[in-house]
C-alpha positions, -999 to 999 in steps of 0.1 A, spaced: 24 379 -321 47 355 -333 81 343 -317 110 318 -324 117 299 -294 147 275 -297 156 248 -277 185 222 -277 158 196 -285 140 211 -318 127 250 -325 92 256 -311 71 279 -335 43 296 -311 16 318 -325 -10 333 -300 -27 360 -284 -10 384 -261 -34 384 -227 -66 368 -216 -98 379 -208 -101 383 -171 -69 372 -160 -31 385 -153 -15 400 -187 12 371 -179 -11 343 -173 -8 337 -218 30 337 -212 26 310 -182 4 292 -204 33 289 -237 62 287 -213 47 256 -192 34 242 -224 70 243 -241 86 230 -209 59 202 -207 63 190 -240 106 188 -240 96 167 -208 80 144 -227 98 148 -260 61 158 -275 69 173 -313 36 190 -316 10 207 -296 -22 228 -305 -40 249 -272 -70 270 -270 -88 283 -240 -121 298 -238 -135 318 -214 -170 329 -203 -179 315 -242 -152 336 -256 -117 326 -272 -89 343 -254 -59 319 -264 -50 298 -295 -17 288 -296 7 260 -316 41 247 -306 68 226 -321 66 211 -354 38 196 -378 68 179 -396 103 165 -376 122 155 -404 117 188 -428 116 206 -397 81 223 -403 63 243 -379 29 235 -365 10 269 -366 -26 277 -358 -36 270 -394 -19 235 -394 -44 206 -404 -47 180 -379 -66 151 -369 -93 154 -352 -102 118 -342 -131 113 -320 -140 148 -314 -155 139 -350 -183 121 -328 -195 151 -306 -192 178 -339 -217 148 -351 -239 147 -327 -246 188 -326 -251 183 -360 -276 156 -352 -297 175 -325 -303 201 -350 -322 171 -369 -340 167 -338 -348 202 -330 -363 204 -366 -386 177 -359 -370 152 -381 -358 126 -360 -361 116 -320 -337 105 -298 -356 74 -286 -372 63 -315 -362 24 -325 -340 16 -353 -366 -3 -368 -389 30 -375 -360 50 -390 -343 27 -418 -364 17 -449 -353 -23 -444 -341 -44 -413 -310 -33 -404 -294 -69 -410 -306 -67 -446 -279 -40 -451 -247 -61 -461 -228 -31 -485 -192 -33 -476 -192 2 -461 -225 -10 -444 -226 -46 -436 -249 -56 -407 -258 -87 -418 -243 -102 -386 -266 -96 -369 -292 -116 -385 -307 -134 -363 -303 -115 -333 -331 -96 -327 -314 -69 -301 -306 -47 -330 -343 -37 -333 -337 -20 -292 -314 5 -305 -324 42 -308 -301 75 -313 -298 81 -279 -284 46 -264 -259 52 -296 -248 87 -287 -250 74 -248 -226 42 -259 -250 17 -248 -249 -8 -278 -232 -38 -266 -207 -36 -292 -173 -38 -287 -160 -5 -305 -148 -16 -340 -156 -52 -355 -121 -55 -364 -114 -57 -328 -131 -86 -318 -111 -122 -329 -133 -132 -357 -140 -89 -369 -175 -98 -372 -200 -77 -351 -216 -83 -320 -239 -79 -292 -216 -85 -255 -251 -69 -240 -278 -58 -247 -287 -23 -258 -290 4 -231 -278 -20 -203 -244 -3 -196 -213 23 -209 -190 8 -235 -176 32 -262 -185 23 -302 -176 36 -331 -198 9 -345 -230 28 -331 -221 59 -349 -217 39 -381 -251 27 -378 -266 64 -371 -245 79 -402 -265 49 -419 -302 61 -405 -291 99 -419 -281 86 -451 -305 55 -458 -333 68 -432 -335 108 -441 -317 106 -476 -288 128 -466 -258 136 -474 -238 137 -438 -203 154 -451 -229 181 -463 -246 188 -431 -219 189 -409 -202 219 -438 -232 237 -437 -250 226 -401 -213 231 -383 -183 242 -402 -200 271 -419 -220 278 -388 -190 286 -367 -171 296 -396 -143 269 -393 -128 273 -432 -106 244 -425 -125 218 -411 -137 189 -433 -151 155 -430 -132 144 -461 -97 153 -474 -89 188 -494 -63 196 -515 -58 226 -500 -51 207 -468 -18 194 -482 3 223 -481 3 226 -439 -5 192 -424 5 177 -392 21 141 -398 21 119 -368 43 110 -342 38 73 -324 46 66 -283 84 58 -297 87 89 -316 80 72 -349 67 87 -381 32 82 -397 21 103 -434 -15 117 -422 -42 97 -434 -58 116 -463 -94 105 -454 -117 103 -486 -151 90 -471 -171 108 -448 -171 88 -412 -188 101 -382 -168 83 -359 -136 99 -365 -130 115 -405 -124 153 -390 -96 171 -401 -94 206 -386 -70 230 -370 -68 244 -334 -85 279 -347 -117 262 -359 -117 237 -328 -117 269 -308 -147 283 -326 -164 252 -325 -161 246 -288 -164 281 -279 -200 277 -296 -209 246 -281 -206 258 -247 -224 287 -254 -250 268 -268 -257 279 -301 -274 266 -329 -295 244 -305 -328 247 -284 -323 256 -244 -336 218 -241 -322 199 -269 -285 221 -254 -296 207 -216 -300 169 -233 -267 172 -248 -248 176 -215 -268 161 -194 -257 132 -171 -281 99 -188 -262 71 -181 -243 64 -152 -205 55 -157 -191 20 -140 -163 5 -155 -127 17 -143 -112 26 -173 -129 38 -207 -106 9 -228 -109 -18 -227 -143 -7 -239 -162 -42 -224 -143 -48 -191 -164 -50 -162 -149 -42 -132 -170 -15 -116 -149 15 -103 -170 34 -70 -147 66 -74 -168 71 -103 -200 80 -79 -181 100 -59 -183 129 -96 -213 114 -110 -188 104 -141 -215 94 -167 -224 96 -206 -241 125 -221 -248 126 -259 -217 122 -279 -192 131 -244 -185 127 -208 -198 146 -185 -189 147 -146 -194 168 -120 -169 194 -111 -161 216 -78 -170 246 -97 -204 227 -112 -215 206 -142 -186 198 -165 -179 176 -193 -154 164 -219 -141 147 -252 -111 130 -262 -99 116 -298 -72 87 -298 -51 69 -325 -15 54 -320 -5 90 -334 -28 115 -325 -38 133 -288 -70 154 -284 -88 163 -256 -115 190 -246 -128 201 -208 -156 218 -206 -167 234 -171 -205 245 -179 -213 272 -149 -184 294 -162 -182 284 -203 -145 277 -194 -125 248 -218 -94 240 -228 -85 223 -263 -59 206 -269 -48 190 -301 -14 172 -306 1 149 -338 22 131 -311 2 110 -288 29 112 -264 9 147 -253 -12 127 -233 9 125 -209 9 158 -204 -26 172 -202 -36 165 -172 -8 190 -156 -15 211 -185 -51 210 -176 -42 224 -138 -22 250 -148 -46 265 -180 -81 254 -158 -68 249 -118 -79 218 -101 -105 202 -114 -123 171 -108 -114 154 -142 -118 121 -142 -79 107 -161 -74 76 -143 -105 66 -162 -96 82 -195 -59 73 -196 -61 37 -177 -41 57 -149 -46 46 -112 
């Protein structure tokens, strides 16, 4: 199905499915026409929406444009950025490692690297920082993938951009990048491979997601989603040409579907190793996610168990275990919700990070009410 839907604000290009699995032949149409009306709300240019059920994909949609000023559609095909979702594709590529025997979650940093991690001072890889501080040798994959470090989340953040322990490892939530720098490191330097390759093979091809890359393609350029700022303002995607497993995902809504759809199925992963990557490990305090190091302690968060699992959020729903995954820049939206007993998610990609202002209404009317945790993820009260 395809449809034209024009507005006195911009045309909205739509592309889905006409019904849903399980649900009212209209419930699709609810789920487009409160999308559209959500986003002119909001003056949001571009939004991407899949929902899953029971494992399956019953709904990918696109609507309004990829491009304002040439007035290009976003479709289901359109490349767009998938931030931070980058981090939990990485980590279900990393479990398969430790399914295979080839790595453990808890083993220390200093059995998996060939030399010190401080004696790595590459410009990519520079740890030499923290020489002299002997906390480094405390980290192990899983108080990476549970954001546990102590380091603020990028270097360039902190006043003098050189990297830092604020605790030490496995003390308490603070999101990182940094820590998923360091494991890319222990793939490359530690097991000798090649992580851009693992995640085509170990996750793109697996879920057959033929636009999805960790690096850029030329192929990419001919429908790609610019970006849109909190003012409305332009910015050219970033054409990433390294590999990062913090954030160097570029995807479209139809592979995110695939790829969630099989993560909460569980494929591709033992019943244990799936159990230990949604699993509740480390208990959630702070009131916000950012800024990553604040303090405060929040007691709401008890009241759902909000806490990190490996490479997510998880938190405890009315309908059961759930969890979830958002990816951030000043141009770029994602978010996935996950509730586990019933394989249900939502996806939601947008090149105008004004969307986030949206999803959690969204959320309601594609999921119902669900204990999902926003003040905390969108510094909301």
């Amino acid at each position: 199905m395809y449809r034209i839907i024009v507005t006195s604000i911009f045309t909205l290009y739509l592309v889905g499915c006409s019904a849903l699995q399980n649900r009212s032949s209209g419930f699709a149409g609810t789920i487009d026409a409160e999308s559209l009306r959500l986003m002119k709300r909001e003056d949001v240019q571009g939004l991407a929406l899949a929902l899953i059920e029971n494992g399956k994909i019953v709904h990918v949609a696109a609507y309004g444009q990829r491009n304002v000023e040439r007035s290009l559609p976003l479709t289901i095909d359109t490349i767009m950025y998938g931030a931070s979702l980058t981090k939990t594709a990485f980590t279900f590529m990393l479990l398969q490692l430790v399914d295979e025997g080839r790595l453990d979650l808890d083993t220390p940093i200093t059995e998996l690297l060939p030399r010190p991690l401080p004696e790595y001072n590459e410009e990519d890889d520079d740890y030499s920082d923290l020489a002299g501080d002997v906390r480094w040798q405390a980290l192990t994959p899983r108080i990476i993938l549970t954001h546990t470090t102590g380091f603020a989340n990028f270097r360039w953040l902190e006043k003098d951009q050189r990297l830092q322990f604020h605790f030490s490892p496995g003390i308490r939530y603070g999101y990182s990048g940094e820590g998923f720098y360091i494991l890319q490191l222990i793939l490359e330097q530690g097991l000798g491979l090649d992580v851009g390759k693992e995640m085509q093979t170990r996750v793109f091809d697996r879920f057959g997601m033929s636009n999805t890359s960790m690096s850029w393609r030329a192929d990419f350029d001919t429908n790609l989603a610019d970006g849109y700022d909190v003012n409305g303002s332009f910015e050219p995607h970033d054409q990433r040409s390294s590999v990062s497993a913090a954030g160097s995902m570029d995807t479209t809504i139809t592979d995110q579907a695939l790829l969630w759809a099989g993560l909460v199925r569980g494929d591709g992963l033992s019943a244990a190793l799936r159990d230990e990557f949604v699993r509740p490990q480390v208990p959630i305090t702070s009131q916000h996610q950012f800024p990553t190091l604040a303090t405060e302690i929040e007691p709401r968060n008890n009241d759902i168990n909000l806490s990190a699992g490996l490479g997510l959020v998880t938190f405890r729903d009315t309908s059961g275990p759930a969890w979830f995954k958002g990816g951030h820049n000043p141009w770029t939206g994602n978010m996935v919700i996950c509730l586990e007993n019933e394989k249900r998610c939502v996806v939601m990609l947008a090149n105008d990070v004004r969307a986030e202002r949206i999803y959690p209404e969204l959320t309601r009317i594609v999921l119902g009410e669900t204990r999902m945790p926003w003040r905390w993820e969108y510094n909301s009260n």
